[in-house]
N, C-alpha and C positions, 0 to 999 in steps of 0.2 A: 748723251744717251748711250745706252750700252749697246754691243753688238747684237742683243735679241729683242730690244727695243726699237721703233720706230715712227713717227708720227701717221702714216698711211700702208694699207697692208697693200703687197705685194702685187704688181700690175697682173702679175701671170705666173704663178708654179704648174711647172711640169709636173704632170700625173704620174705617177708609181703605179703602171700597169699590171695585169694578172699575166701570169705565164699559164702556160697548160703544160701539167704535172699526172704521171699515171695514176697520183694516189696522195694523198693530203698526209705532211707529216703530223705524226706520234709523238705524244710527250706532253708535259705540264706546261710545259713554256709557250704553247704556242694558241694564239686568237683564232677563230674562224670566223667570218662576217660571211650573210648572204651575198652572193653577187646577184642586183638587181637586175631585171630585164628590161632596159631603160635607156638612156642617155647618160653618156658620165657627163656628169657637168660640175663646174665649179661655182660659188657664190660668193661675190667681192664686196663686200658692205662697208662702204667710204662714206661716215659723214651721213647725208640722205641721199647719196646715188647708191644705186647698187646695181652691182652686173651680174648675168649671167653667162659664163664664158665655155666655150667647148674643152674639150682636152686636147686640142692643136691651139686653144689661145683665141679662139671667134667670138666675140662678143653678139650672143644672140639675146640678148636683153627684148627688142622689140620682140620676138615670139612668142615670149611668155609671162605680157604684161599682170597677168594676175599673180604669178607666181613672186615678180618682182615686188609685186603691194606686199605679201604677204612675208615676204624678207625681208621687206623695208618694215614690217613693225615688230623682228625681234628687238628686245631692250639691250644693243649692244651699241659704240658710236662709231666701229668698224670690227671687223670678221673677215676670215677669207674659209669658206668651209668646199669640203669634196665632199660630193654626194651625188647621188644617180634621179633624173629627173625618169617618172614613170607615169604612165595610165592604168589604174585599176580597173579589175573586174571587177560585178556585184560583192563576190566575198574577198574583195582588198588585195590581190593576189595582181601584182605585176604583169603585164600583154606588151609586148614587142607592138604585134599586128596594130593592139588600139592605140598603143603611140602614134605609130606610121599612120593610120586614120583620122587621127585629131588633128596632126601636122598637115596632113591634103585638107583637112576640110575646113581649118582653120579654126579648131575648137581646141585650143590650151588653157580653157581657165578651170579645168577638172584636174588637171596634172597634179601630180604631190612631188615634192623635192624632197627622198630621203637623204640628212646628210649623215656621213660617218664618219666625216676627219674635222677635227677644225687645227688649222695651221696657221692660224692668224689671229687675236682678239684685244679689240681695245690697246694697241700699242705696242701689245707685245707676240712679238713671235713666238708660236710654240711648234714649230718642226722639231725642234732637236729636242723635245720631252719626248718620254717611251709616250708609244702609242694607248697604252691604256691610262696613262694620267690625260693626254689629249682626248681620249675620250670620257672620260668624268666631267671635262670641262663644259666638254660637247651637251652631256646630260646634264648637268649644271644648268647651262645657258635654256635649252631647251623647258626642263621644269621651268623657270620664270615663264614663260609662253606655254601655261599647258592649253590644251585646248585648242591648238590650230589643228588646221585641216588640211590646209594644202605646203606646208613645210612641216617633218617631220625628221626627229632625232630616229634612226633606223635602230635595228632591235639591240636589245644588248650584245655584245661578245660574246659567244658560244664558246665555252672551252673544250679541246680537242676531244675529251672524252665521251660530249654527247655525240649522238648521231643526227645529220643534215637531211631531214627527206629535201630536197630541192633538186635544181637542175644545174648547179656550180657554189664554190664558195669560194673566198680568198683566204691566204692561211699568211698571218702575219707573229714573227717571234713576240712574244707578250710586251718585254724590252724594248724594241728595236723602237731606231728614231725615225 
């Protein structure tokens, strides 16, 4: 096997957190993704287990047994995607508050798992591709699965020159691995 090959994806990659910046760089080269108001979470899909893991590495799989079904039936035979776990309001729109609400009351089977990275699929590692072939992959994988509801490919890559009404975004080089 080569060095980006492997039989099983990766127990735990550390998250590539957002920095807080006075002002989102300028330029062609550069991605904007929303940042969700949500949970980062990771999604490990081994075979038929599949986890869901915090960004310290906690495997909170039991909490979000619906969201696990609903991982468990992309057509892939392992994944490792980043993505932000959320509670919608009526127009679709990310709530902090109704996360923290679902989690007390013990109601996660409404949650939606947007992911936006996949760094891991079917064997082969894809970290060190620029991030926007990882993400074609991502929507790749995703079209096969149209139609879910509660796992969802997040929107596409906004390039620098539109404008973000939201409340944060990440700003990643187009390139970068």
């Amino acid at each position: 096997m080569s060095a980006r090959s492997a039989p099983h994806p990766p127990k735990w990659i550390k998250p590539q957190l957002t920095r807080l910046v006075d002002e989102a760089p300028a330029g062609g080269g550069w991605l904007h993704e929303i940042k969700y108001d949500g949970y980062r979470m990771h999604a490990r899909i081994d075979g038929g287990k599949v986890s869901l893991l915090t960004r310290t590495g906690l495997d909170w799989s039991h909490r979000y047994r619906r969201t696990i079904e609903a991982l468990g039936s992309l057509k892939v035979k392992s994944a490792y995607l980043d993505g932000e776990l959320c509670a919608l309001n009526a127009e679709g729109v990310p709530v902090f508050s109704r996360l923290q609400a679902a989690m007390d009351e013990g109601r996660t089977d409404q949650l939606v798992f947007f992911a936006f990275d996949l760094l891991f699929v079917n064997g082969e590692s894809t970290a060190q591709l620029p991030l926007i072939e990882r993400k074609e992959r991502l929507q790749r994988l995703f079209k096969k699965d149209a139609g879910r509801d509660l796992v969802k490919n997040g929107p596409p890559p906004v390039a620098a020159k539109h404008r973000l009404n939201c409340c944060a975004c990440r700003a990643h080089a187009r390139d970068a691995t």
